[in-house]
C-alpha positions in Angstrom: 71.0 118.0 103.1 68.7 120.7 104.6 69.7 124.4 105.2 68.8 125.5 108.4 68.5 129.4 108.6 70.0 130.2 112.8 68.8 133.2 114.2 71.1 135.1 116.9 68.8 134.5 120.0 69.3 130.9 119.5 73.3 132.2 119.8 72.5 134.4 122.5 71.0 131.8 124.4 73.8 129.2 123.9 76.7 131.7 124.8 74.3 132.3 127.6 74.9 128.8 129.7 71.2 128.3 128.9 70.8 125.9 126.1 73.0 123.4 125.8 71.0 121.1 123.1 72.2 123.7 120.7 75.1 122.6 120.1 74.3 119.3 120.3 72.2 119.4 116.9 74.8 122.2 115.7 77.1 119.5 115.3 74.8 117.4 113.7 75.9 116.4 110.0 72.9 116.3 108.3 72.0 120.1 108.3 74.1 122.9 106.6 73.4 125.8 108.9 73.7 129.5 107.6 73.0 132.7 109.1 72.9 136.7 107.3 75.9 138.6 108.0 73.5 140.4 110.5 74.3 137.8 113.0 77.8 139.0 113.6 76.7 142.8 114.3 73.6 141.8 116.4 76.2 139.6 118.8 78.6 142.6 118.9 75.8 144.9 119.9 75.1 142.7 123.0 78.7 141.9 123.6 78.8 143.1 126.6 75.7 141.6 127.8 76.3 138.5 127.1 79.8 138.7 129.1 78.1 140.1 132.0 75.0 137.6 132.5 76.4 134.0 130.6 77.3 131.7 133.5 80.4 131.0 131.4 83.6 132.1 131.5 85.2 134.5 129.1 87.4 132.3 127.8 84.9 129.5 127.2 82.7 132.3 125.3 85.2 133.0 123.0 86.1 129.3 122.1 82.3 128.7 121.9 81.7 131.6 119.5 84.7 130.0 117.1 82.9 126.7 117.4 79.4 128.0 116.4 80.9 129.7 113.5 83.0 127.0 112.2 80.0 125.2 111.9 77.8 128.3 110.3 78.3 129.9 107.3 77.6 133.7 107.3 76.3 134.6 103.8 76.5 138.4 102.4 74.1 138.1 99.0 70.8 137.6 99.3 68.5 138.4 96.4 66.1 141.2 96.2 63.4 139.3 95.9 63.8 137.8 98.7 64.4 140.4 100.8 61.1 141.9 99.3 59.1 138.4 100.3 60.8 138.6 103.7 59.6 142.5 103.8 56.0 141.4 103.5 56.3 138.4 105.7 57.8 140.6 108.8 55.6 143.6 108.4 55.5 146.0 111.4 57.3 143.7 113.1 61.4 143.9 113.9 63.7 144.9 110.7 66.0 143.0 111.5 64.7 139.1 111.3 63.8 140.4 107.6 67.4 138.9 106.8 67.0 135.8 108.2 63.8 134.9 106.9 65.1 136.5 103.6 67.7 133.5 103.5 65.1 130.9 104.5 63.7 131.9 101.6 66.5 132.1 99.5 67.6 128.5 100.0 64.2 126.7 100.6 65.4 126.6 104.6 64.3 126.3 108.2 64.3 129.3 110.4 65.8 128.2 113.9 64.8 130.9 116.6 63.5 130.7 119.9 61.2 134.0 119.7 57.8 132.9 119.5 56.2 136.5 118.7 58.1 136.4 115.8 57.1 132.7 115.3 53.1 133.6 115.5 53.3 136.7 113.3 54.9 135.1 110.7 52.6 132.3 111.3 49.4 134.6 110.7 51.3 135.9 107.3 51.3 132.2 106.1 55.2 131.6 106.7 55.9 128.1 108.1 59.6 127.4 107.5 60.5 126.9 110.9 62.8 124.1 112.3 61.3 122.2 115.8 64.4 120.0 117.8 63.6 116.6 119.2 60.4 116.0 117.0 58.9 112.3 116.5 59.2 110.9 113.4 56.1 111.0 111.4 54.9 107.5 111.7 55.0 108.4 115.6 53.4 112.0 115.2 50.7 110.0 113.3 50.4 107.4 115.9 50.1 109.9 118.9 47.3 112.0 116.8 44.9 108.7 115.8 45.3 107.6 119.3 44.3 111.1 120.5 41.9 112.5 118.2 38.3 112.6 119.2 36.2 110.0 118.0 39.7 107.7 117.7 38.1 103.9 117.6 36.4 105.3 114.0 39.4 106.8 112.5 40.3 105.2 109.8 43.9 107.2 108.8 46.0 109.8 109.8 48.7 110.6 107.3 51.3 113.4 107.4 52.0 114.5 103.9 54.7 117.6 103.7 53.4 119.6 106.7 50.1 118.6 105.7 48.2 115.8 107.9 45.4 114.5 106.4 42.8 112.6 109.1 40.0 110.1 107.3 37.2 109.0 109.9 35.2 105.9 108.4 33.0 105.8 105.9 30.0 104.5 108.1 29.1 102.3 110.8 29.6 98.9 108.4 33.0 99.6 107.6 34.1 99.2 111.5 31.3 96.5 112.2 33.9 93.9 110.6 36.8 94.8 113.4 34.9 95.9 116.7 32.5 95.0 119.4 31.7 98.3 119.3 27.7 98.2 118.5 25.7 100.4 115.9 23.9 102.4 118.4 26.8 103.9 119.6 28.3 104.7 116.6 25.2 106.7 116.0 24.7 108.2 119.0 28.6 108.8 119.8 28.1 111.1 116.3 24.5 111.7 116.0 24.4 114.4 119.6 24.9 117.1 121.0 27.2 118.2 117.4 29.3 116.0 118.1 30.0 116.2 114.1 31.0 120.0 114.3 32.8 119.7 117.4 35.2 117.7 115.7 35.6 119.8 113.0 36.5 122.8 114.6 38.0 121.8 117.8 40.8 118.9 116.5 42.2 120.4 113.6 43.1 123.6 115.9 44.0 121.6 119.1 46.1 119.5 116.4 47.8 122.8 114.6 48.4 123.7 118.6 50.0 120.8 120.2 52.2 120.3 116.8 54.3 123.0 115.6 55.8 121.6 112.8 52.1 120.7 111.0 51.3 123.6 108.7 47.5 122.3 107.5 45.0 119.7 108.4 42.5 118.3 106.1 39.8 116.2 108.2 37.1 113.9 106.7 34.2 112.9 108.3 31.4 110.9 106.6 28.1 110.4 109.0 24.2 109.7 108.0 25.3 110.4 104.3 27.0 113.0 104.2 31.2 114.0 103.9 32.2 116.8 106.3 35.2 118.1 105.2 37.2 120.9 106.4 40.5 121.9 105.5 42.5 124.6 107.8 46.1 126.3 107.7 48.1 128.1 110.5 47.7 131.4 109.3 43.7 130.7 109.5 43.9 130.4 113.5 45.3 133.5 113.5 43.3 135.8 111.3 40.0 134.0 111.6 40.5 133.7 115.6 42.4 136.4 116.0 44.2 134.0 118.1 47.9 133.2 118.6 49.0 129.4 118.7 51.6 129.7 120.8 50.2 131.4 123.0 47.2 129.0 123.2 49.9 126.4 123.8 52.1 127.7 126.9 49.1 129.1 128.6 46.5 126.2 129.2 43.8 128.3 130.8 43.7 130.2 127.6 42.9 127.1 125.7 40.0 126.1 128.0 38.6 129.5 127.5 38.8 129.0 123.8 37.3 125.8 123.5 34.5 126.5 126.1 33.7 129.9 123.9 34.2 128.2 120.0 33.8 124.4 120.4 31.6 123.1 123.5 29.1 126.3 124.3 25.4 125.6 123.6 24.0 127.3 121.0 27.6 128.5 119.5 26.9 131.5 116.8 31.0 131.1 117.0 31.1 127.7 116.2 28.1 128.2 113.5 30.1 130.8 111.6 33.0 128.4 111.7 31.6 125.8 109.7 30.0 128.1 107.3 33.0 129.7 106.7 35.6 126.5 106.7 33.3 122.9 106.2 32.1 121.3 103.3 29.1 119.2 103.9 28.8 117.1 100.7 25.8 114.4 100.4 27.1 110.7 98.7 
């Protein structure tokens, strides 16, 4: 059964009147959910708050707060070398999710919060432990991807592996010729212009890493006029190659458009250039 690490703004928010599909997986049986003893000062700091602004009643808070902690476990001991993971994973950023993440750690859990600045830095640190509600399965995440993905009539398979989906384009034109109309031509010009090729590899394993949270890595194949294109392509890469925040590229569409426009479709991309140098492997078979 999984731990699931909850972090007090996911409280906050429940106690708040405002999410009310927290409790719903709270009471879920398959998770253990834990929480640092932090959780139980941080909510008594914003007592008051909370009493003044939830669109509940008092006495509904307090029955709601025995519920949520009948079903978490507040744990004291964490180790110190957790802690001291945690420490570099949250650097200059808020002491006090250092406990939380600490105990992810600690137990091989998901951190559930709802801060997403905290989500992206520890994102661009390499930390990916995070737990997403009302996800597909993966056989559906796959499905939605292949049917997506640029280029989708020759992708051969999209698998999702531990965090890690791996996408396999065909090998060449032949391969599809045995289950399509589509003809040769254009097959060869769909990948042969306008780099088409390194399109794909930058701009689908980002927008990919972007529309699904819970994917930590993509590993893309694409073999065309003899040669693999490979590029592999974590999280943490967006972020300190890009200098660019996923979330943020998420929730704000006009940001996306600008980053596409400026590393995937501009004409004679020196952005896009360095990206493949820096990420692709072009191997000849």
């Amino acid at each position: 059964m999984k731990y699931i690490v909850v972090d007090t703004n996911k409280v906050f928010s429940a106690l708040l009147g405002n999410n009310k599909s927290f409790f719903k997986i709270l009471f879920n049986s398959q998770y253990h959910f834990i929480a640092p003893n932090s959780i139980i000062k941080e909510l008594s700091n914003h007592k008051q708050r909370i009493y003044e602004s939830s669109t509940l009643s008092a006495k509904k808070i307090k029955r709601l707060l025995e519920l949520i902690f009948f079903n978490i476990v507040v744990l004291n001991d964490i180790s110190q070398e957790a802690k001291n993971e945690a420490t570099k994973f949250c650097v200059d950023k808020d002491p006090d999710d250092i406990p939380f993440v600490a105990l992810a750690i600690e137990y091989n859990a998901l951190y559930w919060t709802g801060d997403k600045k905290i989500k992206a830095h520890l994102e661009s640190k390499g930390f990916y432990n995070f737990f997403y509600e009302d996800l597909p399965d993966e056989d559906e995440i796959c499905e939605k991807i292949k049917n997506k993905i640029k280029g989708s009539p020759f992708v051969r398979e999209v698998k999702l592996d531990s965090k890690h989906l791996i996408i396999q384009y065909i090998f060449d034109f032949q391969e599809k010729k045995k289950k399509s109309s589509i003809k040769e031509d254009d097959y060869n010009y769909y990948f042969g212009t306008g780099k088409q090729v390194d399109k794909i590899m930058i701009g689908e394993p980002i927008r990919i890493l972007k529309d699904w949270q819970n994917i930590h890595k993509v590993s893309l194949t694409l073999p065309f006029e003899g040669k693999f294109h490979e590029v592999t392509i974590e999280r943490k890469d967006i972020y300190n190659y890009f200098n660019s925040n996923l979330f943020a590229l998420k929730d704000d569409n006009d940001k996306w458009v600008k980053f596409v426009d400026k590393y995937v479709y501009k004409i004679n991309n020196k952005q896009r250039d360095n990206f493949i140098k820096e990420f692709v492997k072009i191997v000849k078979h």
